[in-house]
N, C-alpha and C positions, 0 to 999 in steps of 0.2 A: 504494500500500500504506500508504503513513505516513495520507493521509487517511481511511481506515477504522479505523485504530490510536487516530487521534484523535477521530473521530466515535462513535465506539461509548460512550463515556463520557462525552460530550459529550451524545447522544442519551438514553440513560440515566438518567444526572443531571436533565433535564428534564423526564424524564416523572415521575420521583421527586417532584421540588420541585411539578410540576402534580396530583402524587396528595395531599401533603400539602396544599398551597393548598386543594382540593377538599372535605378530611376537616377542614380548622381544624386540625393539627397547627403546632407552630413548628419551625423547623430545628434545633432544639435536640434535640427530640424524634426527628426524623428524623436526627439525624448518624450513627447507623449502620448505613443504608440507603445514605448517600454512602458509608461506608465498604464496607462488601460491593461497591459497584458499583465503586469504584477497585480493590479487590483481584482479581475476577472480571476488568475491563480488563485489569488488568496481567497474568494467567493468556493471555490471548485474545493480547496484543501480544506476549508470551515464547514462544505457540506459533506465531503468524504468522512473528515471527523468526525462529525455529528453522528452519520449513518453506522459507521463503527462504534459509538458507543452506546445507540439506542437498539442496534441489532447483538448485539451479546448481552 
């Protein structure tokens, strides 16, 4: 579980930074796309958790 918590952002991020590389974007320009993608994670990893401790 924890390696999907971690990958999904991880995954994400990557393809983010590979869409800006792509378009000539700098990271400057994209830092709110990182952002939306860490808030969205941390949505996904607060429900994952959740579901693991209401199903045990």
């Amino acid at each position: 579980m924890i390696k999907i918590i971690v990958l999904i952002p991880l995954f994400l991020s990557l393809l983010w930074f590979g869409y800006l590389q792509a378009n000539k974007y700098t990271l400057e320009q994209g830092k709110q796309g990182f952002l939306y993608i860490f808030v969205l994670s941390g949505i996904i990893a607060a429900f994952y958790t959740f579901m693991m401790f209401v199903t045990n």
